[in-house]
DRENSEVEX-684526 format. One record per residue: x, y negated, z negated of N, C-alpha, C in turn; residue number from 1. Coordinates in steps of 0.02 Angstrom, whole numbers. Each point is the difference from the previous one (the first is absolute). Layout:
N
      nc1      nc2      nc3     cac1     cac2     cac3      cc1      cc2      cc3   num
        X        Y        Z        X        Y        Z        X        Y        Z   NUM
...
***
This chain:
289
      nc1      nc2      nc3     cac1     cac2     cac3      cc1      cc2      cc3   num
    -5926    -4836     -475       35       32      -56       28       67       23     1
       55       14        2       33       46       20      -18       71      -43     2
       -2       58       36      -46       55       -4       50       58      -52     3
      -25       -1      -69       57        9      -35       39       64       18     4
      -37       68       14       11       71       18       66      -32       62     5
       -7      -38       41       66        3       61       22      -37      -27     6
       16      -50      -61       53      -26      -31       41       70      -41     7
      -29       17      -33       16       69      -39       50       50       52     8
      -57       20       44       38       32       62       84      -24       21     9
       -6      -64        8       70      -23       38       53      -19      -57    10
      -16        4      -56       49      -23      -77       42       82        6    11
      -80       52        3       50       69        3       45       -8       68    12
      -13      -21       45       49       40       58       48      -47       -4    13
       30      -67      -13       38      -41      -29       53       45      -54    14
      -26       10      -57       32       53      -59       34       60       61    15
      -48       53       19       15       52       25      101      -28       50    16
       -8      -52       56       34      -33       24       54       -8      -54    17
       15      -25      -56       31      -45      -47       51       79      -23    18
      -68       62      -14       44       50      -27       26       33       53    19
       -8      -19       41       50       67       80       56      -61       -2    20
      -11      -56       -3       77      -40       -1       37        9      -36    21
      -25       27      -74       54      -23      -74       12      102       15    22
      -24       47       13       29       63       12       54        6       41    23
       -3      -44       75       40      -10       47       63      -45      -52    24
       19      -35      -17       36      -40      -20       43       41      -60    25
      -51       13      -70       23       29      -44       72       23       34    26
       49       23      -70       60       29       20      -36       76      -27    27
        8       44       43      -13       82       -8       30        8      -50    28
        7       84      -35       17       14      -55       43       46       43    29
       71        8      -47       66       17       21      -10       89       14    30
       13       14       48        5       89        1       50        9      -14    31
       -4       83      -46       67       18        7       28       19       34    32
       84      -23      -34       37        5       46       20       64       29    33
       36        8       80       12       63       25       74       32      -13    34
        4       38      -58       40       29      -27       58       -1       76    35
      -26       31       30       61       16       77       14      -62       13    36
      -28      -48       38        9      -75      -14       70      -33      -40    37
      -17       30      -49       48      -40      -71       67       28        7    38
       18       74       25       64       21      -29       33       -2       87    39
       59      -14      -34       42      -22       93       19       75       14    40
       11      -13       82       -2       57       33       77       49      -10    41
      -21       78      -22       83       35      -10       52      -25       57    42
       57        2      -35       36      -21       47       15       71       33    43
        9       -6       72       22       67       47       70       33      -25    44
       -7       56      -17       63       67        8       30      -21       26    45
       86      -12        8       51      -34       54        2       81       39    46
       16        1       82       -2       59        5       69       37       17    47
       11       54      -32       50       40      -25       65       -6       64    48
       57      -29      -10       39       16       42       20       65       40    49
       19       26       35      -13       41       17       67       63       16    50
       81      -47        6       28       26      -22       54       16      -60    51
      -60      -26      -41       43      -20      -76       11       64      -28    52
       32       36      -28       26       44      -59       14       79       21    53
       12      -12       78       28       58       65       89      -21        1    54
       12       48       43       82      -10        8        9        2       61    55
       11      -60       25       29       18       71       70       -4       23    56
       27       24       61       67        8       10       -1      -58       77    57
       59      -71      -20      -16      -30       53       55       39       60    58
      -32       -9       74       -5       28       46       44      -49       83    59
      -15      -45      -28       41      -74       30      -24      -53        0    60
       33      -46       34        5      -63      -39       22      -40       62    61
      -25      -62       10       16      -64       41       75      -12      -31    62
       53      -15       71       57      -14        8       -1      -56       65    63
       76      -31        6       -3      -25       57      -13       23       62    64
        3       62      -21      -22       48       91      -60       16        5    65
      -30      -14      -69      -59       12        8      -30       76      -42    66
      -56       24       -5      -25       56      -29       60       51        4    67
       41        3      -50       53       53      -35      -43       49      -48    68
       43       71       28      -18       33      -27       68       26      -75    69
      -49       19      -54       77       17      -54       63       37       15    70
       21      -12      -27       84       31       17       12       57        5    71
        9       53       22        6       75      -17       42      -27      -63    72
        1       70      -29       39       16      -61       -5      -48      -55    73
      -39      -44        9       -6      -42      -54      -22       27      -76    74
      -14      -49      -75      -24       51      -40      -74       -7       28    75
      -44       36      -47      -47       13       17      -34      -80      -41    76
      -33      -33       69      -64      -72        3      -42       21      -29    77
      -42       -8      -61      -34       13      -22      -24      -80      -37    78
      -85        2      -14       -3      -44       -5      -71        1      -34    79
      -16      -45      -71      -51        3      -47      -40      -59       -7    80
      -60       -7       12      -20      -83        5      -62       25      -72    81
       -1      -29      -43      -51       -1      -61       22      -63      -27    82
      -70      -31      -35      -16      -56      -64       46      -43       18    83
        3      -44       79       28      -37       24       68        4      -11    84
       16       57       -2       82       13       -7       30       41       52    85
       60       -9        7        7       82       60       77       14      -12    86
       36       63       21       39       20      -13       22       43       69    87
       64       -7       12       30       51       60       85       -1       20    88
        1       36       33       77        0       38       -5      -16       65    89
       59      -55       37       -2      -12       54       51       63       59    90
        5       42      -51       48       57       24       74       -6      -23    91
       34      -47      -21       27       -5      -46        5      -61      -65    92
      -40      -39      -41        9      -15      -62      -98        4        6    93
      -10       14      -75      -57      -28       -2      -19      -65      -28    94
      -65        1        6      -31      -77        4      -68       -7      -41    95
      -22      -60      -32      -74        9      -12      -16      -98      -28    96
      -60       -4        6      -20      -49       -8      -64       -3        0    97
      -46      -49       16      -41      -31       -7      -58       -3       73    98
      -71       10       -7      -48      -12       56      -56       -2      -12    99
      -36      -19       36      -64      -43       -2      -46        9       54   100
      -48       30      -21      -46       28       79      -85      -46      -14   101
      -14      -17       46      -86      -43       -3      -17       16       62   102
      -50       48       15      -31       26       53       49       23       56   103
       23       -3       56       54       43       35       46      -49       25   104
       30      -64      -65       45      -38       -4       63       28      -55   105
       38       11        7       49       37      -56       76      -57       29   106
       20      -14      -74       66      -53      -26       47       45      -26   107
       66       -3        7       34       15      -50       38      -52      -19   108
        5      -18      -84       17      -17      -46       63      -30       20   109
       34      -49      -25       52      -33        8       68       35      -53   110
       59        2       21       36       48      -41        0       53      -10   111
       21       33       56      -11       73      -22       77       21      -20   112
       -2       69      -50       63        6      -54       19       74       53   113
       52        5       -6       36       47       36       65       13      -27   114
       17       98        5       87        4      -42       27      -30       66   115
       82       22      -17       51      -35       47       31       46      -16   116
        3       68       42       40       53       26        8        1       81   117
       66       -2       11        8       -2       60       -4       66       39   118
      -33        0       64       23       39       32       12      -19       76   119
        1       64       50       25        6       73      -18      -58       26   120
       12      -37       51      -15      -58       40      -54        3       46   121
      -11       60        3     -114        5       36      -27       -7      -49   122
        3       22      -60      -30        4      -47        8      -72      -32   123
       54      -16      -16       -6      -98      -17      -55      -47       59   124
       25        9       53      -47      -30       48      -87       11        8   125
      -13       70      -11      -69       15      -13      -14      -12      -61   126
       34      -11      -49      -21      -45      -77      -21      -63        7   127
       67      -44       52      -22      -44        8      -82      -18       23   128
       -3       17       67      -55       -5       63      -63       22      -61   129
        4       45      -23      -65       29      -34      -28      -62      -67   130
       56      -50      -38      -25      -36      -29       -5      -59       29   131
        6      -43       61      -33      -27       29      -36        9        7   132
      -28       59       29      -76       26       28      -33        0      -45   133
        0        3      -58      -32      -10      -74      -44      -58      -15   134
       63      -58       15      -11      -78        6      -62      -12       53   135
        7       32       52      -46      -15       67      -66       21      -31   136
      -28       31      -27      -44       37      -14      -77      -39      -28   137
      -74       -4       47      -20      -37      -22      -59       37       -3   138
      -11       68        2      -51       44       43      -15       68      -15   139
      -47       33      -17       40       72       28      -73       26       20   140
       27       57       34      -67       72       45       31       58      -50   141
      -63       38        8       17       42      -45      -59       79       24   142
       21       37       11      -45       74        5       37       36      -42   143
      -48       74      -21       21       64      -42       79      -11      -13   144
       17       21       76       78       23      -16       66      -66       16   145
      -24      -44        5       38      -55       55       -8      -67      -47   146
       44      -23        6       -6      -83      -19       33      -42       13   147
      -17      -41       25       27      -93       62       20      -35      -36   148
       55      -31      -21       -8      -64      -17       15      -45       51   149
      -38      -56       31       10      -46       56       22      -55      -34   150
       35      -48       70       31      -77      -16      -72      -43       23   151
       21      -49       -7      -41      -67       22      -37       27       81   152
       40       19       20      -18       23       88      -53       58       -1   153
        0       29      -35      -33       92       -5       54       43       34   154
       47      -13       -8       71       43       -3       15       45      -48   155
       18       75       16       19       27      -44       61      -12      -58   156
       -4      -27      -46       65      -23      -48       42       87      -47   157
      -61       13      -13       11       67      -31      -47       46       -5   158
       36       55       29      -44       74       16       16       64      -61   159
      -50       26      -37        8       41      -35      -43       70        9   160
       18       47       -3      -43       62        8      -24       17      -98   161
      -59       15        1      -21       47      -64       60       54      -12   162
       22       14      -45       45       64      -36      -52       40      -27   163
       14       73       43      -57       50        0      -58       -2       47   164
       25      -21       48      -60      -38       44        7       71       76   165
       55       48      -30       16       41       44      -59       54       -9   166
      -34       19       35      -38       71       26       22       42      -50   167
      -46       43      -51       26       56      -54       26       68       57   168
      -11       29       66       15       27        6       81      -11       53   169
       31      -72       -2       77       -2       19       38       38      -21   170
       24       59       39       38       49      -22       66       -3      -15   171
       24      -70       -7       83      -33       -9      -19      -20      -94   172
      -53      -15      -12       12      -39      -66      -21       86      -51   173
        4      -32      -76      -21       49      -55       17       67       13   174
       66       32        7        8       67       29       79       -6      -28   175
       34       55      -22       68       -3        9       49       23       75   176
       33      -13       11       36       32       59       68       11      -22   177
        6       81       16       66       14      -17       70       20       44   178
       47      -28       17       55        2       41       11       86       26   179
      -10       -2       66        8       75       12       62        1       39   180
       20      -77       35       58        5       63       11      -88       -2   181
       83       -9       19       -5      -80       22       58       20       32   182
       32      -64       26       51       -5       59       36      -32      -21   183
       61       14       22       71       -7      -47       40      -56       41   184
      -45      -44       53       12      -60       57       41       25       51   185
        9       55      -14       60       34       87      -54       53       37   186
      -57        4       -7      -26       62       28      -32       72      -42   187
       46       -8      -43       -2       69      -47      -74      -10      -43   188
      -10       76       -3      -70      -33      -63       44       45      -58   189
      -26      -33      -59       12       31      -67      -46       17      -47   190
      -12       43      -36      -23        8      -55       25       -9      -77   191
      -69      -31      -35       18      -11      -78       54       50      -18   192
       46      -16      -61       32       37      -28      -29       69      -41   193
       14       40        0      -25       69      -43       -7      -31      -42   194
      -74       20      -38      -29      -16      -85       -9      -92        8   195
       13      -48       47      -28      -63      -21      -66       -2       43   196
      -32      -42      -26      -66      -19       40        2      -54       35   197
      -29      -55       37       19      -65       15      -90       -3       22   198
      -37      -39      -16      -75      -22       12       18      -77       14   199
      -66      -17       34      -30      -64       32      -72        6      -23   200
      -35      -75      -46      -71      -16        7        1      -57        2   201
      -59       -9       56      -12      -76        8      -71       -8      -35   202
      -14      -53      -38      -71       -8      -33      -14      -76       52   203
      -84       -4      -36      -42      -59       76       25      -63      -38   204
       47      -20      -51       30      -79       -3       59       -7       19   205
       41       63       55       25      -32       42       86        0      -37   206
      -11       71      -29       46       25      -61       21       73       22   207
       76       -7       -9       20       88       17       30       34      -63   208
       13       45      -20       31       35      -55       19       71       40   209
       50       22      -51       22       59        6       79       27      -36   210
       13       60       13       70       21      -14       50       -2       43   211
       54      -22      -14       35       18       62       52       57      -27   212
       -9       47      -16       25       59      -31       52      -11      -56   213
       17      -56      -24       41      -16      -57      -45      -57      -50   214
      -17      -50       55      -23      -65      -37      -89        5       19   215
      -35      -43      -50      -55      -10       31       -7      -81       44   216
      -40      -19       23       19      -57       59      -75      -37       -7   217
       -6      -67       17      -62      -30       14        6      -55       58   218
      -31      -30       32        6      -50       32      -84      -21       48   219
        9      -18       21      -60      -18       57       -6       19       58   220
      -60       -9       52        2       27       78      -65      -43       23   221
       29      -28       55      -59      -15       41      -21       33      100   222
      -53       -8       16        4       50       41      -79      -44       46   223
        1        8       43      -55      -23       57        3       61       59   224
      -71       34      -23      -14       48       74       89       56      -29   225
       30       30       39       36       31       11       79      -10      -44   226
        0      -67       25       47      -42      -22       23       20      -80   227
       57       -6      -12       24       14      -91       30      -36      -17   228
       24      -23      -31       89      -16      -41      -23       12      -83   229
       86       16        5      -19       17      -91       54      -46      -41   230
      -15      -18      -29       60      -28      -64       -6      -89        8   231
       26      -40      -75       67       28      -22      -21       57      -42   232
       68       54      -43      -14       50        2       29      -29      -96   233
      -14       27      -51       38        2      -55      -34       72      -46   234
       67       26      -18       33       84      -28       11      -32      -78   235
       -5       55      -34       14       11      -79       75       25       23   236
       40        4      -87       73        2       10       -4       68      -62   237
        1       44       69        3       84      -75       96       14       26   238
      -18       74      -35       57       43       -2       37       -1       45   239
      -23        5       71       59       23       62       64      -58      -11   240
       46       39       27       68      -41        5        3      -19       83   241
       42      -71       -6        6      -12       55       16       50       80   242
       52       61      -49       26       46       57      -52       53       -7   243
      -48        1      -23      -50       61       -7      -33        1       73   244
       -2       77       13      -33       -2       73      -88      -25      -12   245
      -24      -12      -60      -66       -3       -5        3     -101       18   246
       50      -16      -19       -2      -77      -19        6      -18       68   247
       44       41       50      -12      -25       50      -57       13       71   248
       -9       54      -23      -70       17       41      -56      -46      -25   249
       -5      -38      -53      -42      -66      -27        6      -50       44   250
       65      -23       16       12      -41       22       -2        1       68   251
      -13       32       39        4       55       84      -87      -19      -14   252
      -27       35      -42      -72      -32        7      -30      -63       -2   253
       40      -40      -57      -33      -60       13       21      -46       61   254
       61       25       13       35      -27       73      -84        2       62   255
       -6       77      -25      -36       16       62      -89      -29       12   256
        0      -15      -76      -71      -29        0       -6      -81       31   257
       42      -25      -10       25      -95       27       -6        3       72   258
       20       66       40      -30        0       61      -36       -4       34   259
      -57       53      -52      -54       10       32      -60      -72       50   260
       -2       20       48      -55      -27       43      -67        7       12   261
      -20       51       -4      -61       14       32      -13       97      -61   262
      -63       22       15       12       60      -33      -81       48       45   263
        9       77      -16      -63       34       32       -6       55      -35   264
      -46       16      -18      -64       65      -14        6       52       37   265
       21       59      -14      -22       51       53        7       56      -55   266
      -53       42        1       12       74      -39        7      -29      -57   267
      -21      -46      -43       38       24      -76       40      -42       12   268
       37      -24       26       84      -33       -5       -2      -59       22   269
        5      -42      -31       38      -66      -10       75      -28       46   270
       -2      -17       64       73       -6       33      -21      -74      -26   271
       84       -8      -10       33      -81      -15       37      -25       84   272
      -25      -41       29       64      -13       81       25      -66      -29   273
       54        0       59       34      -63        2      -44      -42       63   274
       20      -45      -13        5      -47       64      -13       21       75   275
       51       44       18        5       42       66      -53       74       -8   276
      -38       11      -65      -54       47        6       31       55      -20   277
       73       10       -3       24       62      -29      -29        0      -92   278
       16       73        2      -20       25      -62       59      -10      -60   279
      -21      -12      -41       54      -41      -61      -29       46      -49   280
      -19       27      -11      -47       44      -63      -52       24       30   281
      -19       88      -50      -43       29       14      -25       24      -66   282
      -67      -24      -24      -15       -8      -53      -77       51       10   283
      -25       37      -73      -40       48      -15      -53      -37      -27   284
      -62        2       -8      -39       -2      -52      -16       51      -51   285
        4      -13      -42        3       39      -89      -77        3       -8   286
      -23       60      -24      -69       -8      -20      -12      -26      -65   287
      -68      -26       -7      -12      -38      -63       30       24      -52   288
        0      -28      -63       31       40      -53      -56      -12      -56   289
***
């Protein structure tokens, strides 16, 4: 007869067995859930373009010859890229349209709108060349003062400098300069007329103003290192008469500014040269006002 205490014994360790299986098995009770878990991850900040809502002045441009630089005397290239839009002059009509940047891939937009004012035949041709180079454009590099746009190749398509990207202490920009002497193209130097004034300022977008002792005048200038040119040149229409000696000493100046080549600093004074380095104007600086 079987010994009841180790029947007893082995019924418990049987049970004991029965409940570690049905614990193991059971379905657990649900934890809560992990709040972080549940909500999807922020989407990332896109990161800020870098030369969006600056002004730059383009500087040159892919042609058939290759990296061209802008035209002297052109108007002043200036050029606005914001809220996938952009706006500029190719030096003569302006232009604006449409672009699209995703990490250091940049498109421009199909159709771009442009006036239809004609001008000089460098200036048609670098209109041309510059909106091709537009088309090419699949790319760009970009630092502080500088910005690339490259083709398919990593070719420069279009080069722009920052406007204002000049050193605060360039002693050519923010200053007036006032006509003390110019050259009359035979040798002779001359001075302003008694009682007129005639000033020159160039500001850093690549912009000139001034008097030319009858009219006031505006136009553009671009300049590398030493190098100058100024114009095209456009005058207000005052009082002087055509035979007025003031009307034509205006015109003796703006003659003389279309020359200019190159320019230098010395003492205070502002020289304008030509081409051959001669002196074309001898210009003052005005103290602040």
């Amino acid at each position: 007869m079987p010994d009841p205490l180790r029947a007893l014994v082995g019924m418990g360790v049987m049970l004991a067995l029965a409940g570690s299986v049905q614990a193991q098995t059971a379905p657990s009770a649900s934890a809560p859930a992990d709040p972080a878990q549940e909500q999807p991850a922020p989407e990332s900040e896109p990161m800020p373009v870098p030369f969006v809502g600056l002004e730059w002045r383009l500087t040159a441009y892919r042609s058939d010859s290759g990296l061209t630089e802008v035209v002297p005397r052109s108007r002043p290239t200036e050029f606005r890229f914001e809220d996938g839009q952009f706006s500029g002059s190719t030096g003569c009509n302006r232009i604006q349209g449409a672009y699209t940047v995703e990490g250091a891939d940049f498109r421009f937009g199909e159709g771009l709108a442009a006036t239809r004012m004609a001008c000089p035949g460098p200036l048609m041709q670098q209109e041309a060349a510059v909106i091709q180079a537009f088309q090419a454009v699949t790319r760009y590099r970009h630092t502080p003062d500088h910005l690339e746009l490259l083709d398919e190749h990593g070719e420069i398509a279009l080069r722009f400098s920052r406007l204002g990207a000049e050193t605060p202490a360039d002693p050519l920009l923010g200053r007036t300069w006032k006509l003390d002497s110019y050259s009359d193209g035979h040798g002779a130097e001359l001075t302003p007329i008694k009682g007129t004034r005639i000033d020159l300022s160039f500001d850093p977008r690549g912009r000139i103003s001034g008097s030319d002792g009858c009219n006031r005048y505006l136009g553009g200038f671009t300049r590398s290192g030493q190098a100058l040119s100024i114009g095209p040149i456009a005058t207000t229409l005052m009082a002087c008469t055509a035979s007025d000696a003031h009307a034509e000493q205006g015109r003796a100046y703006a003659e003389l500014l279309g020359q200019v080549s190159a320019y230098r600093i010395e003492n205070g004074h502002l020289l304008l040269l030509d081409a051959n380095g001669a002196i074309l104007a001898r210009l003052q600086a005005m103290p602040a006002e």
